[in-house]
Backbone as a ProteinNet text record, in pm:
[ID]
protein_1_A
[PRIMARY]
XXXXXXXXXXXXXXXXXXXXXXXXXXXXXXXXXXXXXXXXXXXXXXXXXXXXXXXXXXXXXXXXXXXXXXXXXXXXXXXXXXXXXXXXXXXXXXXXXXXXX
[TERTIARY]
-1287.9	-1222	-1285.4	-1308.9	-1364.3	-1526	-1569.9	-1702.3	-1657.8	-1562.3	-1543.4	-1496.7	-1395.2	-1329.9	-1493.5	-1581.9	-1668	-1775	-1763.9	-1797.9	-1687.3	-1581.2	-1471	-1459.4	-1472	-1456.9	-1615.7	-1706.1	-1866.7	-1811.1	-1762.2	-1718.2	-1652.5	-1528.1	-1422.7	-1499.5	-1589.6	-1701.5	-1755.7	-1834.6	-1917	-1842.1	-1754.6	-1650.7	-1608.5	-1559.6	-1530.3	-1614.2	-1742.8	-1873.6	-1910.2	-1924.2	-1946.5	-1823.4	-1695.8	-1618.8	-1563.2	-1616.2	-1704.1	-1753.2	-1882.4	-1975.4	-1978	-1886.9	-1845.1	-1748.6	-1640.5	-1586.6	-1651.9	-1710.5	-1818.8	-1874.8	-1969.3	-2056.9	-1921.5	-1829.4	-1745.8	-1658.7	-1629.3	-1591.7	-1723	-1872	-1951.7	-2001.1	-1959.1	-1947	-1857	-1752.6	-1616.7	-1616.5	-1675	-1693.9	-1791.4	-1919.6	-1973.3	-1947.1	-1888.8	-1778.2	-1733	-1650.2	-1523.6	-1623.8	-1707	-1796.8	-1862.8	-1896.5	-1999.1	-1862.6	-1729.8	-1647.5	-1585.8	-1576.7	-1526.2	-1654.2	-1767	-1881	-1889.5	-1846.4	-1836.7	-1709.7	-1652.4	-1531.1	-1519.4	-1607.1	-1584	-1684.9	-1781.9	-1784.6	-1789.9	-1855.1	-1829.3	-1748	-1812.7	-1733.5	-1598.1	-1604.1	-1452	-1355.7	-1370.3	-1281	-1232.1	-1312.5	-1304.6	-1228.5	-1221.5	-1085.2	-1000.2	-994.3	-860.7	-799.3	-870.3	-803.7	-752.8	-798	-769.8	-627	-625.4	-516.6	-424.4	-424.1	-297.9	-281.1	-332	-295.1	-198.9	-285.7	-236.5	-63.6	-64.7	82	172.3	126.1	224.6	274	182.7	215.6	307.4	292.1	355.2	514.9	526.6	665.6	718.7	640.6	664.3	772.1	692.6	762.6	859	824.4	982.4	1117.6	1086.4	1145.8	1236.7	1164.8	1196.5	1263.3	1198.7	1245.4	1399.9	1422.1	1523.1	1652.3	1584.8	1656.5	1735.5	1647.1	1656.1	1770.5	1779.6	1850.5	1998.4	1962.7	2094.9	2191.4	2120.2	2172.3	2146.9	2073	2068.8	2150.9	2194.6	2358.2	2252.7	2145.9	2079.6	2065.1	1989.6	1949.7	2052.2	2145.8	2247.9	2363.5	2408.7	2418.6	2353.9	2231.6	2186.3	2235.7	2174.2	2241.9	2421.6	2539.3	2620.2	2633.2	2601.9	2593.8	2554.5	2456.9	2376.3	2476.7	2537	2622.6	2759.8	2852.4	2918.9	2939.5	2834.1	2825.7	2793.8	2731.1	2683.1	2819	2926.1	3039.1	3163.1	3163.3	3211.7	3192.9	3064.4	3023.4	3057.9	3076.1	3064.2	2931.1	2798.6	2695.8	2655.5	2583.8	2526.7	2367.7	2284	2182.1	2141.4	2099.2	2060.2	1942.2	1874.3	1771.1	1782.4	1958	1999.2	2042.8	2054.5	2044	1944.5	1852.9	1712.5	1633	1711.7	1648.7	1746.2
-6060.9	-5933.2	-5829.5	-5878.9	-5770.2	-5703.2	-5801.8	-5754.4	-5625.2	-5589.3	-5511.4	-5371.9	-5388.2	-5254.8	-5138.4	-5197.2	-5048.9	-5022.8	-5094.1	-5036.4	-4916.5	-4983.5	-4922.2	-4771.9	-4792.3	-4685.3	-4562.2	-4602.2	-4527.5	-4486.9	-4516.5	-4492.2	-4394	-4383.5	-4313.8	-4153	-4154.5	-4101.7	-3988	-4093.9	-4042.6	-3921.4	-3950.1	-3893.1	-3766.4	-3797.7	-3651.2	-3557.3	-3600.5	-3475	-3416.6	-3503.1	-3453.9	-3421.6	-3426.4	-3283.6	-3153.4	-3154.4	-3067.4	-2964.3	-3028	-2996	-2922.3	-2947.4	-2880.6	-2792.9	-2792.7	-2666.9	-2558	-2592	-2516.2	-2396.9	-2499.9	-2383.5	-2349.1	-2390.1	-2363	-2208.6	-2214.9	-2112.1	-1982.4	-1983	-1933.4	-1872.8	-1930.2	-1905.2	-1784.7	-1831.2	-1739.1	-1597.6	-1620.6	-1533.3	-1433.5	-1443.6	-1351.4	-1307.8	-1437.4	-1343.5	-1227	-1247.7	-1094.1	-1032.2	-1035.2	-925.4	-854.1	-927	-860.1	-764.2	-764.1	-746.7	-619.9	-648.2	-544.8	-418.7	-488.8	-364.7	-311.1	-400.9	-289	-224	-262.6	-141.1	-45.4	-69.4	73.2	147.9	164.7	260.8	426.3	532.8	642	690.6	685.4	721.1	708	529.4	442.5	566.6	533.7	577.9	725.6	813.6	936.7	937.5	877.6	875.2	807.3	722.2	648.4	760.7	806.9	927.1	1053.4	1053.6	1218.3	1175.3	1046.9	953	969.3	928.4	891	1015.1	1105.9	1224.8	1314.6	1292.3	1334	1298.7	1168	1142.6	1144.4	1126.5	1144.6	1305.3	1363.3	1547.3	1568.1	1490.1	1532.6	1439.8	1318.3	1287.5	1392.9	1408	1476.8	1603.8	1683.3	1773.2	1766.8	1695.6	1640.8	1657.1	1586.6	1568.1	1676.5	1723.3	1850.1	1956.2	1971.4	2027.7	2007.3	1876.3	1821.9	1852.2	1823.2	1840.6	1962.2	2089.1	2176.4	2233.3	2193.8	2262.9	2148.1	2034.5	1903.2	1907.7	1936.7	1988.8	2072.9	2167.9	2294	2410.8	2447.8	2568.9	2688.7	2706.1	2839.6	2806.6	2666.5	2633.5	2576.6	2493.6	2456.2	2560.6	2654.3	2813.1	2844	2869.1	2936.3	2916.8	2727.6	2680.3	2693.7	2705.5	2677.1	2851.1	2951.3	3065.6	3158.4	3058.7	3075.6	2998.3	2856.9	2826.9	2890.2	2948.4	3010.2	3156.9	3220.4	3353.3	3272.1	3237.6	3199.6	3134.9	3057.9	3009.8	3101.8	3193.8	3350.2	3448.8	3448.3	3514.4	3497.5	3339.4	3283.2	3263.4	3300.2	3288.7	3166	3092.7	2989	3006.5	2988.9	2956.1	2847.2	2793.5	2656.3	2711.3	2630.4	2642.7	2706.3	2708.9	2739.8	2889.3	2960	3071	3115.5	3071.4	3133.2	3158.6	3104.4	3133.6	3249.5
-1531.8	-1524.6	-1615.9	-1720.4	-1790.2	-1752	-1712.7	-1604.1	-1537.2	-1421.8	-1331.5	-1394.6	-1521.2	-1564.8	-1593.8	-1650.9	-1686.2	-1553	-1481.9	-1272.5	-1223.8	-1293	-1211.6	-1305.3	-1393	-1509.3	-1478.4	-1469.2	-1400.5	-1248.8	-1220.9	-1049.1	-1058.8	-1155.4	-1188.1	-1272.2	-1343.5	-1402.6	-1342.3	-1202.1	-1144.6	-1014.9	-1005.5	-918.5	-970	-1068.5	-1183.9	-1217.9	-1222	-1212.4	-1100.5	-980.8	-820.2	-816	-833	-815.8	-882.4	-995.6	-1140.7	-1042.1	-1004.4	-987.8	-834	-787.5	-603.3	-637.8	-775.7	-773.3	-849.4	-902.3	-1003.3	-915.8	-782.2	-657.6	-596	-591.1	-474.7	-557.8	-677.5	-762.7	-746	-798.2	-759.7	-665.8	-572.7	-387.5	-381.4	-383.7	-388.3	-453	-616	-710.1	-611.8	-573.3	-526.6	-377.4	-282	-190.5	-235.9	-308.8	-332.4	-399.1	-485.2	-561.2	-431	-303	-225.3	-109.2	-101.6	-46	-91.7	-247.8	-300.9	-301.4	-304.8	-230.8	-117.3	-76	77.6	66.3	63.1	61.8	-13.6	-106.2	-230.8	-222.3	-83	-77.7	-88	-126.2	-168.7	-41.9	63.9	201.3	227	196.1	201.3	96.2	-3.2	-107.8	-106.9	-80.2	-8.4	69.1	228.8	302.9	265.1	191.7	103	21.4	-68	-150	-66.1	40.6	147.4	191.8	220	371.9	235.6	138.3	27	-68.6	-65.8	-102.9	6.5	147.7	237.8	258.3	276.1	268	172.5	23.4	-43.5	-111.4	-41.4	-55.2	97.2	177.5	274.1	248.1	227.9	145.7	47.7	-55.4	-165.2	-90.5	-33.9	40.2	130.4	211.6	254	206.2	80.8	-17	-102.3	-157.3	-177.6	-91	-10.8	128.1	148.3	146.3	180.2	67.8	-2	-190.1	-145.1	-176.4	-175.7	-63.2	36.3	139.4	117.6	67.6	111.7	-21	-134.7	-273.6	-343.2	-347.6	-413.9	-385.5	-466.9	-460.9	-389.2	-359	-300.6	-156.5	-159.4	-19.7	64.9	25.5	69.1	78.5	53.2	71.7	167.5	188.1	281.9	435.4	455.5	520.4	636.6	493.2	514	546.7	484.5	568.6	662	751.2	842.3	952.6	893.3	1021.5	1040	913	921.8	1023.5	998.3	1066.1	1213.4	1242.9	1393.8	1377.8	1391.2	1422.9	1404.5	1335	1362.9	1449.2	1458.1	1582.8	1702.1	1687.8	1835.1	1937.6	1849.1	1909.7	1858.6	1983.9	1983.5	2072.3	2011.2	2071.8	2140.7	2245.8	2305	2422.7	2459.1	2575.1	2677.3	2731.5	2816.4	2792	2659.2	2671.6	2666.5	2680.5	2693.6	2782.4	2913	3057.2	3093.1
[MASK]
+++++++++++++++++++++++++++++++++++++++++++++++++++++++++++++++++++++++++++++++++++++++++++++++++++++

């Protein structure tokens, strides 16, 4: 028995370096995957319409926003509103499509 334990122990050894040694390239591999990935996408071109597209939309939320603020809670705009429907519901005028033919 004691013959077999340091075979078995070199086996055990040799196993642990060949898979060392496969995550090692296999880490390396990977590593310059995404390095060559994150090059293409970054781009001067790329990043340019990334910055246009996400400026673009969050000025157009932004405003919305505001927009919305402004008319749904603000004592001026929300005023305006409520006296724009007042008079037209005093009046009795209503606009629709159908008065327009």
């Amino acid at each position: 028995m004691e013959k077999t334990i340091p075979i078995i122990r070199l086996e055990v050894e040799g196993m642990k370096r060949t898979i060392c040694a496969a995550l090692s390239e296999h880490a390396a591999q990977m590593d310059a995957d995404i390095k060559a990935a994150v090059e293409d996408y970054c781009t001067p071109a790329n990043l340019k319409r990334i910055v246009g597209e996400t400026a673009r939309r969050v000025l157009d939320t932004t405003i919305r926003e505001e927009v919305e603020k402004f008319f749904r809670y603000s004592g001026e705009g929300r005023k305006a509103v409520a006296d724009a429907v007042r008079e037209s519901i005093l009046s009795k005028q209503t606009y629709t499509p159908i008065d327009e033919t």
